[in-house]
C-alpha positions in Angstrom: 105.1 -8.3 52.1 102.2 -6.9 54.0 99.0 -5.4 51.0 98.5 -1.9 50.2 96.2 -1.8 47.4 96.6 1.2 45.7 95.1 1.0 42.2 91.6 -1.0 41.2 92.0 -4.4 40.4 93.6 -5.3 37.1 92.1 -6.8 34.3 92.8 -10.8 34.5 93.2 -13.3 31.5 91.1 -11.9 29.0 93.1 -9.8 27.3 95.4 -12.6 26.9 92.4 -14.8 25.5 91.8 -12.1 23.3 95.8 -11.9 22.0 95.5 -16.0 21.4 92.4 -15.4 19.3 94.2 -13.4 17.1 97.2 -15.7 17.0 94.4 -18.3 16.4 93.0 -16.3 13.1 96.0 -16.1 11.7 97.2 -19.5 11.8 93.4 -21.0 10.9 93.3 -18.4 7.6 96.5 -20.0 6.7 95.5 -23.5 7.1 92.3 -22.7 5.0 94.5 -21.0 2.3 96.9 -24.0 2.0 93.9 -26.2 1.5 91.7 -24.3 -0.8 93.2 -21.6 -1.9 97.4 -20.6 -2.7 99.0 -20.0 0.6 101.8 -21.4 2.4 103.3 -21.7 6.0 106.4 -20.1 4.9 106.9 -16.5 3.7 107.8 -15.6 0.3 111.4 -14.6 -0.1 112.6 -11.5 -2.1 114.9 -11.7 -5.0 118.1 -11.6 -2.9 116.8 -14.5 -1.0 115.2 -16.9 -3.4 115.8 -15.6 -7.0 113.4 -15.7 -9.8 112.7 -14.7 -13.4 115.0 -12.1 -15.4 113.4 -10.7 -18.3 115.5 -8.2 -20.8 113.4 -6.4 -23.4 114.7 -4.3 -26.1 112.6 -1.2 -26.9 112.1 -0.9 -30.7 110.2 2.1 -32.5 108.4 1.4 -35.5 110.3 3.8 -37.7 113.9 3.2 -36.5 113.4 6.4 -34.6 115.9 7.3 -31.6 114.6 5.9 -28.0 115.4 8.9 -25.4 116.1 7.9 -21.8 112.7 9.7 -21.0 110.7 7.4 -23.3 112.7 4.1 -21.7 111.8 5.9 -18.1 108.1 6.2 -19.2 108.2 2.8 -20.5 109.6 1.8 -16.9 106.6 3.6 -15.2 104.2 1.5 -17.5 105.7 -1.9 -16.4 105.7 -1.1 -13.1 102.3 -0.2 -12.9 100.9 -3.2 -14.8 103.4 -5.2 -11.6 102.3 -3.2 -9.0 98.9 -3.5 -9.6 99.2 -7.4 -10.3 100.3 -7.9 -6.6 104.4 -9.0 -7.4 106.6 -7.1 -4.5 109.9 -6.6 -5.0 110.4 -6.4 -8.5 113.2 -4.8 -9.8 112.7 -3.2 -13.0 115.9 -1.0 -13.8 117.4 0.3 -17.3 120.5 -0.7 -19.6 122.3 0.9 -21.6 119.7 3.2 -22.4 117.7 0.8 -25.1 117.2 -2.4 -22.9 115.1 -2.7 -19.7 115.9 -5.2 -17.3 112.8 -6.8 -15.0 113.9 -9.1 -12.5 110.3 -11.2 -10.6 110.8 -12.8 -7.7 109.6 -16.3 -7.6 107.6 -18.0 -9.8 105.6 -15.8 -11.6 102.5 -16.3 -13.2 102.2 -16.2 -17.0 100.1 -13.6 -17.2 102.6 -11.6 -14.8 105.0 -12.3 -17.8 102.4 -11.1 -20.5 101.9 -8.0 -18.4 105.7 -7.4 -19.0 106.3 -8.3 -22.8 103.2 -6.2 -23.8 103.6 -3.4 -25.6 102.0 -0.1 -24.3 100.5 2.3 -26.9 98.2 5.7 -26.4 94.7 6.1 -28.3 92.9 9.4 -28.9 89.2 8.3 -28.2 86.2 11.0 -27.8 84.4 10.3 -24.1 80.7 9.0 -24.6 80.4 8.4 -20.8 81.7 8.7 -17.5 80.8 8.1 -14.2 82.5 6.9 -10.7 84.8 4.7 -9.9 82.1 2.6 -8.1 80.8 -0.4 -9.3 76.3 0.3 -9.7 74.6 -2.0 -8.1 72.1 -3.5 -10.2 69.0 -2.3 -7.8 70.1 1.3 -7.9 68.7 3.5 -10.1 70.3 6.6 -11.3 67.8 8.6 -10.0 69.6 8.8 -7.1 72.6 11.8 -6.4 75.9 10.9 -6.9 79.2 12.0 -7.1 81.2 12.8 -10.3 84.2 14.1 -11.1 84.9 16.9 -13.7 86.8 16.7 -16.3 90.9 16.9 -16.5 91.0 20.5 -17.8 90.0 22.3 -21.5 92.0 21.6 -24.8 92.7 25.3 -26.6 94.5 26.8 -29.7 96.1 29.5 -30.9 94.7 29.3 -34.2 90.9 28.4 -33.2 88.1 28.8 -35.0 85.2 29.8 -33.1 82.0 27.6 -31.8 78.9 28.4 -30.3 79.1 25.6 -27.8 75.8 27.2 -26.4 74.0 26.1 -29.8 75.0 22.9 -29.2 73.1 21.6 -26.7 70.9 20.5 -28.7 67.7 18.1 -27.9 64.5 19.3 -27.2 64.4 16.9 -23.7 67.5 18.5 -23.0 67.1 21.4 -20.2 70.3 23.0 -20.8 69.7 26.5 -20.6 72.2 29.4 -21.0 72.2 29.4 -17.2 72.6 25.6 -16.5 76.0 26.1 -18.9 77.5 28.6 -17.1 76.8 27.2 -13.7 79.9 26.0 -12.0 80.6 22.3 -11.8 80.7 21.3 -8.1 81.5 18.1 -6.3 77.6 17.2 -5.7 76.5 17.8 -9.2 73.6 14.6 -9.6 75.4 12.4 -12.6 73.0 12.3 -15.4 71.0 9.1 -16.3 72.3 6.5 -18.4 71.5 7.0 -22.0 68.4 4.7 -22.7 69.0 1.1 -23.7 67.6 0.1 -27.2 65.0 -1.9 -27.2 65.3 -2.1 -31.1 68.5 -2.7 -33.0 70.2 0.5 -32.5 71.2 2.5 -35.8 74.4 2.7 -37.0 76.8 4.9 -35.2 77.2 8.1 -37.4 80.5 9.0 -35.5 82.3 7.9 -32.7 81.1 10.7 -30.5 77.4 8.9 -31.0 75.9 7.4 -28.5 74.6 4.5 -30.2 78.3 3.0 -29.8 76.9 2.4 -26.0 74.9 -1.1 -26.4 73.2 -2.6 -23.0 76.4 -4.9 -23.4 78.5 -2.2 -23.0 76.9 -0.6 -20.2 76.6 -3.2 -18.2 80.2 -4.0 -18.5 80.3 -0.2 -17.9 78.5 -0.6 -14.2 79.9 -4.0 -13.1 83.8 -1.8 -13.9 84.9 -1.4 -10.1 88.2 1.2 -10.9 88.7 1.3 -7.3 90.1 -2.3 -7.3 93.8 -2.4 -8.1 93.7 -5.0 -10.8 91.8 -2.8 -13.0 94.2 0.1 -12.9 97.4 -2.2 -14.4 96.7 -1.8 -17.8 97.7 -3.7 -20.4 95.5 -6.4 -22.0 97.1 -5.9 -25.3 95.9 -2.9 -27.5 92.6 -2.2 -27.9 90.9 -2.7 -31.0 90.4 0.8 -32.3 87.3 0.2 -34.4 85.3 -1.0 -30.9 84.4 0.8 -27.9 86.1 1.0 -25.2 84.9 0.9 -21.5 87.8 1.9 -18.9 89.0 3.6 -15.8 91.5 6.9 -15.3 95.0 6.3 -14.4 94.4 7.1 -11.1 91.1 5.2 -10.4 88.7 8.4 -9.6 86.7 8.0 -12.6 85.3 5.0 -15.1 84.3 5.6 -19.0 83.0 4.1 -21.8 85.2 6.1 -25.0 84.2 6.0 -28.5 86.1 4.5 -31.2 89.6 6.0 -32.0 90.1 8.9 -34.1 94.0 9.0 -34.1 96.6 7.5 -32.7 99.4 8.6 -30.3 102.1 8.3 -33.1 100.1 11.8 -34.9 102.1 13.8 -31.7 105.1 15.9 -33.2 105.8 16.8 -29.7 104.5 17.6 -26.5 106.2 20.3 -23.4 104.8 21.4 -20.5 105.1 25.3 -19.6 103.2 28.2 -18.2 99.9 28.9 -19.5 100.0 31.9 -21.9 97.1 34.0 -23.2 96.6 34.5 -27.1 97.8 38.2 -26.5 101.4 36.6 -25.0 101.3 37.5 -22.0 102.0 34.5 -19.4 100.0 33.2 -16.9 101.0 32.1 -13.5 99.7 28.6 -14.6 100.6 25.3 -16.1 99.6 24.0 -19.0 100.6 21.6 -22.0 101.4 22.2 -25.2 100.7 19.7 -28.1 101.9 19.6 -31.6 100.2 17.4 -34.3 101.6 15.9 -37.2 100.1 16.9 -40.8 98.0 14.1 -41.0 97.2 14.3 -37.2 96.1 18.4 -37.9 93.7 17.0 -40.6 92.3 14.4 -38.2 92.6 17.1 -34.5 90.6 20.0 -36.7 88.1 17.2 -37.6 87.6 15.5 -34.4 87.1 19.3 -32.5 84.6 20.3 -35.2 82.9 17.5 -33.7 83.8 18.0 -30.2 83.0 21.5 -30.3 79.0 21.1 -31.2 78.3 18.8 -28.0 77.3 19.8 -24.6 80.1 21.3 -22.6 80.5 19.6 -19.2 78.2 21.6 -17.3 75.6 20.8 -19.6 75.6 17.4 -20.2 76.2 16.5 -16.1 72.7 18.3 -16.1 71.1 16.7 -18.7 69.0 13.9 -17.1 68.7 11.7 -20.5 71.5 12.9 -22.3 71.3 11.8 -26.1 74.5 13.4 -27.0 78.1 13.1 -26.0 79.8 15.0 -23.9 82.6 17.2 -25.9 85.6 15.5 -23.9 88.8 14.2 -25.3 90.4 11.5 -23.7 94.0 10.5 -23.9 94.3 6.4 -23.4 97.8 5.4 -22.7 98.0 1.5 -22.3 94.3 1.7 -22.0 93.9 3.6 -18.9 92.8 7.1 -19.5 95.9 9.6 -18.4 93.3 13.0 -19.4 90.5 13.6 -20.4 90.1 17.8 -20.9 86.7 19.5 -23.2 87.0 21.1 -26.2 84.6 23.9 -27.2 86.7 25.2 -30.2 87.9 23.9 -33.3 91.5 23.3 -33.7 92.9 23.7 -37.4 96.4 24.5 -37.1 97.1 21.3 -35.5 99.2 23.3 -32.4 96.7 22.8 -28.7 96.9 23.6 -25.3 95.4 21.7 -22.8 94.5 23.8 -19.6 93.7 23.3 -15.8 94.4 22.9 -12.2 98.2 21.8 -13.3 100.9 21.7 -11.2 104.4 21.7 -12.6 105.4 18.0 -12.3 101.7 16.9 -12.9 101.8 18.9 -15.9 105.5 17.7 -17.3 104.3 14.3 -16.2 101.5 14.7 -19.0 103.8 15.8 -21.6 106.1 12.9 -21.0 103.2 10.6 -21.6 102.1 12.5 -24.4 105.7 12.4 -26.2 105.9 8.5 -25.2 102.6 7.7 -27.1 104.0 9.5 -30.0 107.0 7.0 -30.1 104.9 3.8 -29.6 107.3 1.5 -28.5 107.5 -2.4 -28.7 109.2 -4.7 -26.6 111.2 -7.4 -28.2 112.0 -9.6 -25.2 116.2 -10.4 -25.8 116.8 -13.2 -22.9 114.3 -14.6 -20.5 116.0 -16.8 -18.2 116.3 -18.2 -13.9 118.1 -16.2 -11.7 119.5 -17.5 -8.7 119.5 -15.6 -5.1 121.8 -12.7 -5.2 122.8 -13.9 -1.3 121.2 -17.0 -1.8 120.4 -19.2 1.9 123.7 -19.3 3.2 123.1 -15.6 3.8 119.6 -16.1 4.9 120.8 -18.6 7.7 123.8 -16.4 8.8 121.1 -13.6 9.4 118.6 -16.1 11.1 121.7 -17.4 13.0 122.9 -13.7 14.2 119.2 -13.2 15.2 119.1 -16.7 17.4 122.5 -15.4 18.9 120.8 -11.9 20.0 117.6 -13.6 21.5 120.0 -15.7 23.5 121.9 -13.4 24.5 118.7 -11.4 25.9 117.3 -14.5 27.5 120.5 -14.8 29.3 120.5 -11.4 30.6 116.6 -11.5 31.7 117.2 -14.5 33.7 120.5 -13.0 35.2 118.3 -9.8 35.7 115.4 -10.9 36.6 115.9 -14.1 38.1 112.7 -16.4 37.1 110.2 -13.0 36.1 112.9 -13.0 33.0 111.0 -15.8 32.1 107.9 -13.7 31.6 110.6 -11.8 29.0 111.3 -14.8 27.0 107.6 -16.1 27.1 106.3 -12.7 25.5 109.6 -12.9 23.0 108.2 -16.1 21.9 104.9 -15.0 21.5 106.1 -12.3 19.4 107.9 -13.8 17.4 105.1 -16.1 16.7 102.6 -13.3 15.5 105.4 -11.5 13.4 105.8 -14.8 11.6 102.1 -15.5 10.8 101.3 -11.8 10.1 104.2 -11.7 7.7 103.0 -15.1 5.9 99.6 -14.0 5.5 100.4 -10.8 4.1 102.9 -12.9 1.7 99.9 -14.9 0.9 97.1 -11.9 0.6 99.2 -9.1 -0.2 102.3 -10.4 -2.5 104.6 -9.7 0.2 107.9 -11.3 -0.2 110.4 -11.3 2.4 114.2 -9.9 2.0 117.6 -9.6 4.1 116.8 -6.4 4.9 113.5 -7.3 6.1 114.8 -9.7 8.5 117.3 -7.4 9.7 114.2 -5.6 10.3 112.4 -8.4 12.1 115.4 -8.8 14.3 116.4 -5.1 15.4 112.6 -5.8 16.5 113.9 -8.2 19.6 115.4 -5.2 21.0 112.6 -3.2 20.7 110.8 -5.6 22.8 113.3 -6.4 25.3 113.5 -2.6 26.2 110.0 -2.3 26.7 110.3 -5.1 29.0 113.1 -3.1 30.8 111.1 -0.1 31.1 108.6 -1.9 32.6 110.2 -4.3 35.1 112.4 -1.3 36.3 109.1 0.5 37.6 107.7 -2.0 39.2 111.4 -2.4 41.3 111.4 1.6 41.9 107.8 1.6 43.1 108.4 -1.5 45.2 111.1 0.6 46.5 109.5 3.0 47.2 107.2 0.7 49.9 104.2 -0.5 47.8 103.1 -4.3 48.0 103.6 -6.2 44.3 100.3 -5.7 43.4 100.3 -2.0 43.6 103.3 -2.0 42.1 102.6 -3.4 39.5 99.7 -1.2 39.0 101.2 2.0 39.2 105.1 1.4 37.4 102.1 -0.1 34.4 100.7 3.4 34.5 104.1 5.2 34.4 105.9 2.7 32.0 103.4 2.1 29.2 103.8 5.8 28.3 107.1 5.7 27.9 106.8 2.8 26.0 104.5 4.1 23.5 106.5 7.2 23.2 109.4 5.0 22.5 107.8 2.9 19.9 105.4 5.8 18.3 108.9 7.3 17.2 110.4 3.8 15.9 107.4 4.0 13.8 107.6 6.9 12.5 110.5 6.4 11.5 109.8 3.5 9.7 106.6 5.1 8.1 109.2 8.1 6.8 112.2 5.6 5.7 109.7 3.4 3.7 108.2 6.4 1.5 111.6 8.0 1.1 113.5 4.9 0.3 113.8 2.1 -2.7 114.8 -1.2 -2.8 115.7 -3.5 0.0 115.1 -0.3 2.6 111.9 -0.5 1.7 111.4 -3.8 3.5 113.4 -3.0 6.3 111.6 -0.3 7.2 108.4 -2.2 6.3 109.5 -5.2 8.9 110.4 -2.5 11.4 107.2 -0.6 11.4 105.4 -3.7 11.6 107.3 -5.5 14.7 107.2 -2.3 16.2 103.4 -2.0 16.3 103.3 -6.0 17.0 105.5 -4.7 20.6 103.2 -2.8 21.3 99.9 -5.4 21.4 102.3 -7.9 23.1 103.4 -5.6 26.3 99.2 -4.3 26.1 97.6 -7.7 25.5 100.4 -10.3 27.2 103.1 -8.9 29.5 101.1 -6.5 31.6 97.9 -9.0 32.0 100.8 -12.0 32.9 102.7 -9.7 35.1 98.9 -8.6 36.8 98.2 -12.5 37.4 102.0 -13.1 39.1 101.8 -10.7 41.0 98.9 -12.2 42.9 100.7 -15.4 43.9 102.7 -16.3 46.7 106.2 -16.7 44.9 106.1 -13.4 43.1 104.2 -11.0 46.1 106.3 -12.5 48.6 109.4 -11.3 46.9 110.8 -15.1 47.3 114.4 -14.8 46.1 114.8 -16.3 43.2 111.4 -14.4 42.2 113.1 -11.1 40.6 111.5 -9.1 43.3 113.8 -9.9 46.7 113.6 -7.2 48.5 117.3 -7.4 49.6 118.1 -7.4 45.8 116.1 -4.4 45.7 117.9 -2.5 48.5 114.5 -2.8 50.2 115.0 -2.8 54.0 113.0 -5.5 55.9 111.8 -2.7 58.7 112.7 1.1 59.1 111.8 4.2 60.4 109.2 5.9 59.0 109.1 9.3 61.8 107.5 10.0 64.9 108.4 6.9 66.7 107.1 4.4 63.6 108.6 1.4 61.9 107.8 0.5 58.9 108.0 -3.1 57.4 108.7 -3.7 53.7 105.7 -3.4 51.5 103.9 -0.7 53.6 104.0 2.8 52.1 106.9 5.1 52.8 104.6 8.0 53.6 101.4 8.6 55.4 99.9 10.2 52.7 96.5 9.7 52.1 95.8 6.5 49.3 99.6 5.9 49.6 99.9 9.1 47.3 103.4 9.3 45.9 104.8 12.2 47.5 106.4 15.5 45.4 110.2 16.4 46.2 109.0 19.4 47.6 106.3 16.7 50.1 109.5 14.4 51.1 111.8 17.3 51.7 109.1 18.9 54.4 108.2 15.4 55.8 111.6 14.6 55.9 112.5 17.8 58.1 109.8 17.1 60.4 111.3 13.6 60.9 114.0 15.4 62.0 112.3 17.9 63.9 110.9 15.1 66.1 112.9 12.6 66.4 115.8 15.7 67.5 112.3 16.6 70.0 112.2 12.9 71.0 115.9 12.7 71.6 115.5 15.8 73.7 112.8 14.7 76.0 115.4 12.1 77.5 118.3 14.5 77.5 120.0 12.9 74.5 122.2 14.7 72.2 121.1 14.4 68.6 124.0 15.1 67.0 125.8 12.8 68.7 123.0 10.5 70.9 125.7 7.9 72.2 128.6 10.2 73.4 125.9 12.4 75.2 124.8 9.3 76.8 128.2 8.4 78.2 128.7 12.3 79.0 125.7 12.4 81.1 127.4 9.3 82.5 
C-alpha cells in the first residue's frame, strides 16, 4: 500500500508500559500481603460458593414483653451495621418467624466478627460534656485554630414545661456569652471552643454528670486520637457501656465525635415513642416533623430532673462561643449500641414526662428516630439457639459449570476473531487475556483490602464482561476496514477509525456502567455482586482498548505484514472489497492505499462533497468521451457505429 499519513504519529509502547505497571502493582501488593500480612492469590467466595457460619439468635426482652417485627427489624439494622463496618461482604442476616434472626457469614470469620453478632445492643440517656469533629487532632494543633463543627440534632420540648431562663445560665465570669452571642445563629464556620483545661491537680469530684470534671486528660486524649471517619469506629458494639464512666464516642453517621457524661436513665424508662408533624402548644400543626417521646413514671422523675439540669447550661450558640468553656453544653444525647443516634438541647424543664424533640426532620429520618427510640425501650438480648457450618448453597460444582460456560464463550470468540480477522484476531485474544488478568488481581485485592467475596452472580458478571470487550474490539477493527476502504494507508487508518471508534466505545460502556452503578444501589443480595462485577469489568474495557489494543494496533500497523495488507493479515485488500487500481476522475488511477478524493489532508469528504465530485467525474469523463466522438452512454456500440 502506497503512505498517506493523515493523522500525527501515534503514541508507541508506553502506554502499554504503563498498563504492565499496573498489572505489576497489583500482583507485587499481593505477594507482599501473602507474606506479611492476610491475603491470598485467590478470591474470597460468597456464601453460595464456599459456605460459612450460621448463627440463629433468639431475641428475648427482660420482662417477657412481646418482640414486634419492628423491634426484630431494628435489631437487624444493628447487626448489620456492627458487619458492615467490620469489613464481612455478603452476609446474610434475614428474620424467622418473627422472634429468631438468622446471620449467615461467609467464610471463616473472626471471633470478634461473632462477638459483634451475639452482643446485645442497648440505648443510654447520657448528657453531652463535649463535642467536636469527626477528625482525629493532631497532637501539634492547637485549638486556637478555626474549625468546623456541627450543631446539634434538633431541641427537646414539652407540653407541660416549666420555664428557664437559659440566658441566666451562661454563667462564668470568663465566659463572653452575651445576650447577643445567644441569639446569633449557628453557622457552619463557627470556631469550636477550646478544650476545657486539663487539671493539673486532682480534679474534684464530679457534682453531676453534666460536670466537666468527668473530662480527665485520659479522657481527652482518647477524645482527640477518636477518628469517627474510619469505618470501624462507627460498628458499635463493644458490649454496654458502663453507665457509672464516661463515655467518649462518635454519631451514628460519623459527622461528629463526643465525650457524654455518665448515664441518667436508661432506654427501658421510654413508654413509647411516634413520629408526626410538629404541633404548636396552641394545636395547631406545623408543616414539620418531629418526635414524640413518652416516659415512664420513674423515667418522668429522672427526664424533669435531668432538664432542670440541662436547662441552666449554655445553649448551643453559647457554649460554641465560649473559648474556655467550664460548663456543659445543655445537649441530650441518645446512645443506641454506643453510637450516638441524636443529640438535640434542652432549654426547658420537662415535668410531665411527655417531650418533643424538634428539627430539620424529614418523614422517614424522623420515624427512623422513633423506631430506635421504641427499640431502646425494649432492650433486647440475644440468646444464640444454634451456631453451626454451613455448606455452599451451589457449592463448586456450580462454580466450575459457570467457569466452564465462561471458557466455552471466550472460545467461541477466539474462534470468530481468527475467522474474522485472520491473525489481527490475535490482537483480540491477546487483550482478552490481559483482561482477564487485571479483573482477576483487582478482584483478589479488593477480597483481600476491602472484604470482598466473590459469588455466582458475580462471575456471571465477570463473564457477560468478555462480550463487552469483544464488541469494543469489533467497533474498532470495523473502522479501520471502512477507512481503509475508503483509500487511507494502515497507518492513517488506524488513526482516524481510533478517533471515530473510541467514542462509540465509551458511549457504549459509559451506559453498561451506569447501569451497573443504578442495579447495585437498587438491588440486594447476589444482584448486588453482579452488578458490582459488571461495573467493574466494564471500566477494566475501557483501560484495556485505551492502554493495550489501540497502542498494539498503532505498533502493527507500522510493519510490513500488517501495512501491506498480506493476506492472512486481516487487512487484504481483496477481503476488503478494496480494488488494487481505479479511477479516481479526470483521466486518474488511483492505487489502493491512496485517498479516494483530492481533498486537501485527505479530508473525508461530506455526502453532499462526493455527490458533486462524483457529478463532475461524470461531467468529464462524458467531456473526455466526447472529444474522441465516443458515445457515453454506450462508448463501445458508438465505436462500432462510427465503424
Amino acid at each position: 500500500m502506497a503512505t498517506t499519513n493523515t493523522k500525527p504519529k501515534a503514541r508507541g509502547a508506553r502506554p502499554i508500559i504503563g498498563l504492565f505497571a499496573i498489572i505489576l502493582v497489583l500482583f507485587g501488593s499481593l505477594a507482599a500481603g501473602n507474606k506479611w500480612s492476610d491475603a491470598s492469590w485467590t478470591p474470597n467466595l460468597a456464601l453460595d460458593l464456599e459456605g460459612g457460619t450460621q448463627i440463629i439468635l433468639q431475641a428475648v426482652t427482660a420482662n417477657n414483653e412481646p418482640v414486634t417485627s419492628e423491634d426484630i427489624n431494628q435489631a437487624i439494622e444493628i447487626i448489620r451495621q456492627r458487619v458492615d463496618s467490620s469489613g464481612v461482604a455478603e452476609t446474610e442476616i434475614t428474620s424467622q418467624g418473627g422472634k429468631n434472626i438468622v446471620v449467615a457469614i461467609p467464610g471463616k470469620p473472626s471471633q470478634e466478627t461473632l462477638n459483634l453478632v451475639r452482643e446485645s445492643a442497648q440505648m443510654q440517656f447520657r448528657p453531652v460534656l463535649f463535642f467536636g469533629n469527626p477528625q482525629p487532632v493532631p497532637a501539634e494543633q492547637t485549638t486556637d485554630q478555626p474549625e468546623t463543627t456541627p450543631g446539634p440534632d434538633g431541641e427537646i420540648t414539652g407540653d407541660n414545661a416549666d420555664e428557664a431562663n437559659t440566658d441566666e445560665a451562661p454563667a462564668t465570669e470568663e465566659s463572653p456569652a452575651t445576650e447577643d452571642s445567644a441569639e446569633a445563629p449557628a453557622t457552619e464556620e463557627t470556631p469550636a471552643p477550646e478544650e476545657p483545661a486539663a487539671p493539673e491537680e486532682p480534679a474534684a469530684k464530679p457534682t453531676n454528670n453534666s460536670d466537666l470534671a468527668w473530662i480527665t486528660p485520659e479522657i481527652m486524649d482518647e477524645f482527640k486520637a477518636l477518628d469517627c471517619t474510619a469505618p470501624e469506629n462507627l460498628k458499635g458494639g463493644g458490649g454496654v457501656a458502663d453507665p457509672a464512666k464516661p463515655l467518649v464516642t462518635c454519631e451514628a453517621d460519623g459527622s461528629t465525635k463526643y465525650i457524654l457524661g455518665p448515664m441518667d436513665f436508661a432506654g427501658s424508662e421510654i413508654k413509647r415513642a411516634s413520629s408526626g408533624l410538629e404541633q404548636t402548644q396552641s394545636g395547631a400543626t406545623l408543616n414539620s416533623w418531629a418526635v414524640n417521646l413518652e416516659f415512664t413514671k420513674d423515667g418522668t422523675r429522672a427526664f424533669r430532673e435531668v432538664t432542670t439540669r440541662l436547662s441552666e447550661l449554655p445553649n448551643y450558640e453559647t457554649w460554641i462561643s465560649t473559648p474556655n468553656p467550664t460548663l456543659a453544653p445543655n445537649m441530650f444525647a441518645m446512645a443506641l449500641d454506643n453510637l450516638v443516634i441524636a443529640a438535640p438541647q434542652v432549654s426547658i424543664i420537662i415535668s410531665d414526662g411527655k417531650a418533643e424533640i424538634t428539627g430539620s426532620y424529614t418523614n422517614e429520618s424522623a420515624n427512623m428516630l422513633a423506631n430506635q427510640l421504641n427499640f431502646g425501650a425494649l432492650p433486647l438480648t440475644f440468646e444464640v439457639q444454634s451456631e453451626e457450618t454451613i455448606s455452599a448453597t451451589l457449592g463448586s460444582e456450580q462454580l466450575q459449570k459457570g467457569l466452564l460456560a465462561g471458557l466455552i464463550g471466550l472460545g467461541l470468540v477466539v474462534v470468530y476473531s481468527l475467522v474474522q480477522y485472520r491473525v489481527l484476531g490475535l490482537v483480540t485474544v491477546a487483550s482478552l487475556m490481559v483482561a482477564a488478568l487485571l479483573t482477576y488481581g483487582a478482584i483478589t485485592v479488593l477480597s483481600w483490602l476491602q472484604g470482598y467475596r466473590l459469588s455466582l452472580p458475580g462471575v456471571a458478571g465477570v463473564i457477560l464482561a468478555v462480550g463487552i470487550t469483544a464488541d469494543s474490539f469489533i467497533v474498532y477493527f470495523e473502522r479501520i476496514r471502512d477507512e481503509l476502504r475508503d483509500g487511507r494507508n494502515l497507518e492513517g487508518a488506524v488513526a482516524v477509525g481510533w478517533d471515530r471508534a473510541k467514542r462509540t466505545i465509551i458511549a457504549s460502556d459509559t451506559v453498561n456502567f451506569i447501569a451497573a452503578v443504578v442495579l447495585y444501589f437498587l438491588a440486594v443480595g447476589g444482584v448486588r455482586g453482579f452488578a458490582f462485577t459488571l461495573g467493574l469489568t466494564t471500566l477494566i474495557d475501557l483501560v484495556i482498548v485505551f492502554f493495550f489494543t489501540h497502542p498494539v494496533m498503532t505498533l502493527l500497523a507500522k510493519t510490513k505484514f500488517f501495512a501491506e495488507g498480506h493476506k492472512l493479515s486481516g487487512f487484504d485488500p481483496k477481503g476488503l472489497g478494496i480494488a488494487p487500481t481505479r479511477y479516481v476522475g479526470r483521466g486518474r488511477v488511483a492505487a489502493a492505499g491512496q485517498p479516494a478524493s483530492n481533498a486537501p489532508n485527505g479530508k473525508r469528504l461530506t455526502i453532499a462533497e462526493r455527490k458533486a465530485a462524483q457529478e463532475a467525474e461524470e461531467a468529464a469523463k462524458a467531456e473526455e468521451l466526447a472529444s474522441v466522438g465516443l458515445d457515453n452512454e454506450n462508448p463501445i456500440d458508438a465505436k462500432d457505429g462510427d465503424r
